[in-house]
C-alpha positions in Angstrom: 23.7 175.8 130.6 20.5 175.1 132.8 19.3 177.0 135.5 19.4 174.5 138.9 18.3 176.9 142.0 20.5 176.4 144.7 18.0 179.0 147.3 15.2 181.2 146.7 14.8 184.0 148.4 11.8 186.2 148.7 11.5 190.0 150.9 8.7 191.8 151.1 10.0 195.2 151.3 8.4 198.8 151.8 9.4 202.5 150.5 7.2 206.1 151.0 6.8 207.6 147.4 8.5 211.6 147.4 4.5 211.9 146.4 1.3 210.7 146.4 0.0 209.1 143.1 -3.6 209.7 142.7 -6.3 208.1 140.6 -10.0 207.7 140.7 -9.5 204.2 142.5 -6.4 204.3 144.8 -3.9 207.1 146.1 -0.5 205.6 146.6 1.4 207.4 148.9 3.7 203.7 150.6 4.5 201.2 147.8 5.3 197.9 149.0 6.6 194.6 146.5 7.7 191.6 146.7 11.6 190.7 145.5 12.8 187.4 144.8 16.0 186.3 144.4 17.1 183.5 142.4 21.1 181.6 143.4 21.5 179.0 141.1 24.7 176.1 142.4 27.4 178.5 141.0 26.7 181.2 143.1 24.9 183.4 140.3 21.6 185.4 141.6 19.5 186.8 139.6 16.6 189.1 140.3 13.2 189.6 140.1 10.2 191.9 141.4 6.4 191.1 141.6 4.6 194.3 141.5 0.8 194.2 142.8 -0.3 196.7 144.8 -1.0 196.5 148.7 -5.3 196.4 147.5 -7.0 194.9 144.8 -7.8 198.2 143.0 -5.4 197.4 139.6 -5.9 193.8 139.7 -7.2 191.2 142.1 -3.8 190.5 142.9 -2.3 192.4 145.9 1.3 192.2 147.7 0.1 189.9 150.4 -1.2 187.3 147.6 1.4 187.3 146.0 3.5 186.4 149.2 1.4 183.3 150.3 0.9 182.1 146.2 4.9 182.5 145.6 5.7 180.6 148.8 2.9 177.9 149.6 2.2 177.1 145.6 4.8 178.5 143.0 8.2 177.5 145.2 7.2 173.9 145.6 6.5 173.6 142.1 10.0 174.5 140.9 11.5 172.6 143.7 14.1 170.1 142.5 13.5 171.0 138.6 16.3 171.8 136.2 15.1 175.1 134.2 16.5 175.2 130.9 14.9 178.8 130.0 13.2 181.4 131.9 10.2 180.3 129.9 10.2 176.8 131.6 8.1 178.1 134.0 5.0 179.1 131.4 4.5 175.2 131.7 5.9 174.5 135.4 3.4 176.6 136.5 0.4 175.9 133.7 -1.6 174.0 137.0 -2.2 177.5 138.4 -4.7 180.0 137.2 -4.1 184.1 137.0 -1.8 185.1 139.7 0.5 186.5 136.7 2.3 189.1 138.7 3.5 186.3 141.2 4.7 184.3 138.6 6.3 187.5 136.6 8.6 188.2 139.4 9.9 184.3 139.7 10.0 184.4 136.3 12.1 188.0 135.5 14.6 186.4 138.2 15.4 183.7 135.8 15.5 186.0 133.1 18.1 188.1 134.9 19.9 185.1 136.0 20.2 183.2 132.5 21.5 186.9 130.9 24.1 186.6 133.7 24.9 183.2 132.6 24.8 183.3 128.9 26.8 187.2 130.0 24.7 189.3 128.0 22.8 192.1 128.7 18.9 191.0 128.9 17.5 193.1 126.4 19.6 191.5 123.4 17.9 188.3 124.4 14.7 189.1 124.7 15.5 190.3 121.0 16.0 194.3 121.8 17.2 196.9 118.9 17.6 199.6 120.9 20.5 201.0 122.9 18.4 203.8 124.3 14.1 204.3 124.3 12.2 207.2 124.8 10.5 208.0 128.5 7.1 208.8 129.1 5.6 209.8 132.4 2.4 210.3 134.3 0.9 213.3 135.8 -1.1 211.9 138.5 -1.9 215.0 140.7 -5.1 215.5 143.2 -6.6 218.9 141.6 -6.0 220.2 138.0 -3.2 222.9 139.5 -1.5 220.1 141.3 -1.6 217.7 137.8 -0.6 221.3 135.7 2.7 221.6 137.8 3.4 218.2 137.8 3.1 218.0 134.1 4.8 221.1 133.6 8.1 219.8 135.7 7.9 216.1 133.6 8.2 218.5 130.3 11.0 220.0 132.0 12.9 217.1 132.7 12.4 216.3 128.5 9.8 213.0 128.6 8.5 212.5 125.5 5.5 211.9 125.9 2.8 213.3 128.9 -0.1 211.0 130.2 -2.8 212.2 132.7 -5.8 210.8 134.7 -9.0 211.0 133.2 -12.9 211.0 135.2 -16.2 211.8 134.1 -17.3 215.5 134.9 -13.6 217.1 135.3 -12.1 215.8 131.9 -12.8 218.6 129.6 -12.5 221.4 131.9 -8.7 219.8 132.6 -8.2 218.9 129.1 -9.0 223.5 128.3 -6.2 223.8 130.8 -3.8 221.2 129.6 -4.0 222.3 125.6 -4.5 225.9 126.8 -0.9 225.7 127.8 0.4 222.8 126.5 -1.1 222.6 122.7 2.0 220.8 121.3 3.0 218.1 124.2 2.3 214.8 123.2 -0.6 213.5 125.6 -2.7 210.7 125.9 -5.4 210.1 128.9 -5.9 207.0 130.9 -8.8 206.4 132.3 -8.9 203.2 134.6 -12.1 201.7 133.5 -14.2 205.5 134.4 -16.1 205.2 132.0 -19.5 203.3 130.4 -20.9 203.0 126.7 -23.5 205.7 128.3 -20.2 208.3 127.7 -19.7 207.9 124.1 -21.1 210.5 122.7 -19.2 212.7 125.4 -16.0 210.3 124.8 -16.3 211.7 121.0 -16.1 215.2 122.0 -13.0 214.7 123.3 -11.5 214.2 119.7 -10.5 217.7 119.2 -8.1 217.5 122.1 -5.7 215.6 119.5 -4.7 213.0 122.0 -2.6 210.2 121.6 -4.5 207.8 123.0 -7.6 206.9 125.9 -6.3 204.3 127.8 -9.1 201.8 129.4 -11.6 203.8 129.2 -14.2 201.0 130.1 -14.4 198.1 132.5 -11.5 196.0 132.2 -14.0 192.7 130.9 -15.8 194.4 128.7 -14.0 194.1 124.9 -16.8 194.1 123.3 -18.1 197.5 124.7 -14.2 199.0 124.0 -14.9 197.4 120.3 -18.2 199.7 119.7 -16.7 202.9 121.0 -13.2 202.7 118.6 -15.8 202.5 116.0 -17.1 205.7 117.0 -14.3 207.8 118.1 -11.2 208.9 115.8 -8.9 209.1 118.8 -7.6 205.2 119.0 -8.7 203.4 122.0 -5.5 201.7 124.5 -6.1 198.9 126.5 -4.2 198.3 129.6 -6.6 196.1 132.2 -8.0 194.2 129.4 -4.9 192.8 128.1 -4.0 189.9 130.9 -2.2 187.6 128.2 -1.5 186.7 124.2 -4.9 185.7 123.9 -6.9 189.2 125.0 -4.4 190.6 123.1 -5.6 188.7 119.7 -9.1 188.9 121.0 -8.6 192.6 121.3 -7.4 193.5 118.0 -9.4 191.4 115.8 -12.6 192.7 117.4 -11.0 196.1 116.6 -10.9 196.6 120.3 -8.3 198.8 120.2 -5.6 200.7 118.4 -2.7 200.3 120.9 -1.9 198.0 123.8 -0.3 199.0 127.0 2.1 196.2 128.1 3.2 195.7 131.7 4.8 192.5 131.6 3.7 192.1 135.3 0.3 192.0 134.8 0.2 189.3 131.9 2.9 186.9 133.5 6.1 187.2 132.7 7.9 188.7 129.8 8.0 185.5 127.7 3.9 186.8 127.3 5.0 190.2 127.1 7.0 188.9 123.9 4.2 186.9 122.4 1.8 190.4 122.6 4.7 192.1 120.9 5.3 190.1 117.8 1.2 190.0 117.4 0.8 193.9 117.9 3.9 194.4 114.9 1.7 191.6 113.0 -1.4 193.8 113.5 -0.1 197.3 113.1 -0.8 197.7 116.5 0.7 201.0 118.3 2.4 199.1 121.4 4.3 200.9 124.7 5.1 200.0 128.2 3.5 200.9 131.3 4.6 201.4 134.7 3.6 200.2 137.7 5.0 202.5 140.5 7.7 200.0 140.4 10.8 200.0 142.5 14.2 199.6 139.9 14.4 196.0 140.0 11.2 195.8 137.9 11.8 198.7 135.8 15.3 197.8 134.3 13.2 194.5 133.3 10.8 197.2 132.0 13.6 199.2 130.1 15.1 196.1 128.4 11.3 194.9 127.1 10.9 198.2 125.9 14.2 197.8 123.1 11.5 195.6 121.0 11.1 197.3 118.3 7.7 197.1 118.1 7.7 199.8 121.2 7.3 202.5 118.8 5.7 204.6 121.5 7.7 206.0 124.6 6.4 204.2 127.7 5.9 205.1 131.4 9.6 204.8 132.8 10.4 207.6 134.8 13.8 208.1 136.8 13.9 206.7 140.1 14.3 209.7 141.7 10.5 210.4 140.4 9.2 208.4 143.0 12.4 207.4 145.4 14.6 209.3 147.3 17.2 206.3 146.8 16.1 203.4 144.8 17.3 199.6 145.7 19.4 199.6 142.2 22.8 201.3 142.1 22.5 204.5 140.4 19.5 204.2 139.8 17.6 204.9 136.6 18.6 207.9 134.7 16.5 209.8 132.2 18.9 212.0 129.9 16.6 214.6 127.6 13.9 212.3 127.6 15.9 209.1 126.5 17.3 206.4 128.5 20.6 204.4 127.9 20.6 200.7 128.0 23.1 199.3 130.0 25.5 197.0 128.5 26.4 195.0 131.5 25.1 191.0 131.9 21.5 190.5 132.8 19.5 193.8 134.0 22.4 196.0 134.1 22.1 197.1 137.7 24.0 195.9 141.0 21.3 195.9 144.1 21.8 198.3 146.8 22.1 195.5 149.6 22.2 197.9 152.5 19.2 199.9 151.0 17.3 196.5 150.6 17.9 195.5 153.8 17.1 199.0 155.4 13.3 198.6 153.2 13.0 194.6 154.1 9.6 194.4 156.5 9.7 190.3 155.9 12.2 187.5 154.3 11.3 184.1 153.5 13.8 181.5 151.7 13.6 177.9 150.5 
């Protein structure tokens, strides 16, 4: 059965977050994406979500990039073509460089679409074992009280695993504080590129913390530099930034870059990449999980079915969506039971859309 798109239909739609999220770079406090929708000639739809943020501080990709590359370049290149397979579109759009989280959302469209057609849930064909994964969450507060609570409520709510934001100057004093109260929880620290090879020596000391993980702790180009620090710290190095597609991901782990790759299947493409980074991570030994991007439920649930792999051996960033939503734009939203969540059995994502919430968020439509 092929996949011939009878419309496309993009929205650009906005949502306040219950709270702000803060890091060193950014503080999110209004989250705006871009949704596609994908209606093939039988009246199927499938959905997708392209998640940059509003400013270049993640990526160099923001919302309103993603907007003019989707409609003035991507559209017109899947105009009139028969898609076989969601990952058709690696090759459609091979004539384009980077722009990976506008071509993810086209792309986890068709991958919601073709479940619906081959009626199956999504993460059995992207090769899931799991009926339910593990949930992680991030403690992104302003001050160290406002970061303790937070984390204190996540442990509450039963996530597995905690993960807070790291900066030069206020990391041990927080870290006293965290393992002061919380020696057992499960924690790893992401840093979003604060750091320089000047640090390691103070990167070292953080050791006795027993953390899971430090997640980018350098610039985002700079493999090399990651390389030389995992040689000199016991606490395995995560790279997020870094890893943009299959091949940093190689790169990355036979320099001995890193010990663990954060996967966002937004921010290398698609999740036919997403895939490829999987299988080489299990190859390596690689300690693999997937992060969020203060995604509305659309993106998530595409999140949630990548995360079945079962080379996800760690539990990723996939919070509720009443973490960050008062009402999401999926029915029912996503539910985190003591710390798990269930995969849903129904065709393609496993979600209906809220319509009327959709429409009530929608600032801008565009269709073709």
């Amino acid at each position: 059965m092929n996949m011939r798109i009878k419309k496309w239909t993009m929205r650009l739609i906005e949502m306040p977050l219950k709270q702000p999220f803060f890091t060193h770079l950014e503080t999110v406090s209004m989250r705006q994406a871009v949704i596609i929708e994908a209606e093939d000639e039988q009246g199927g739809v499938g959905w997708g979500e392209a998640s940059a943020f509003s400013t270049p501080w993640y990526t160099e990709e923001t919302v309103l990039t993603e907007w003019h590359i989707i409609k003035d370049v991507l559209f017109p290149l899947l105009h009139g073509k028969t898609i076989d397979h969601p990952s058709d579109v690696q090759s459609l759009f091979a004539s384009v460089r980077g722009n990976r989280m506008a071509k993810a959302g086209i792309e986890s469209a068709l991958w919601d679409l073709y479940a619906k057609q081959q009626n199956k849930p999504l993460y059995r064909l992207l090769g899931g074992m799991r009926t339910s994964i593990p949930a992680g969450a991030v403690a992104a507060g302003k001050t160290t009280a406002d970061m303790i609570t937070r984390m204190a409520a996540l442990m509450e709510s039963g996530y597995e695993r905690i993960k807070f934001k790291m900066e030069p100057k206020k990391d041990r004093y927080l870290l006293k504080e965290i393992r002061r109260l919380f020696p057992d929880v499960p924690l790893l620290a992401d840093a979003n590129s604060a750091y320089s090879l000047q640090d390691i020596d103070h990167l070292k000391s953080l050791d006795e913390y027993n953390l899971l993980m430090i997640e980018q702790p350098f610039h985002a180009e700079d493999l090399w530099e990651h390389s030389k620090l995992q040689k000199e710290i016991k606490t395995p190095v995560c790279l997020d930034e870094s890893i943009r597609s299959a091949h940093d991901a190689k790169c990355a782990l036979e320099m001995d870059a890193c010990r663990v790759i954060n996967v966002k299947f937004s921010r290398v493409g698609g999740l036919t990449e997403a895939i490829k980074i999987h299988d080489q991570c299990v190859s390596n030994g690689a300690g693999l999980w997937t992060g969020g991007m203060i995604e509305f439920g659309i993106s998530r649930a595409h999140t949630i079915a990548l995360a079945s792999l079962p080379g996800f051996t760690i539990p990723g960033d996939i919070v509720s969506s009443d973490h960050y939503w008062e009402e999401d734009v999926i029915e029912t939203g996503i539910i985190v039971e003591n710390g798990r969540i269930q995969l849903s059995e129904q065709p393609g994502i496993g979600y209906e859309i809220n319509r009327k919430r959709l429409d009530t968020m929608t600032i801008d439509t565009y269709f073709v």
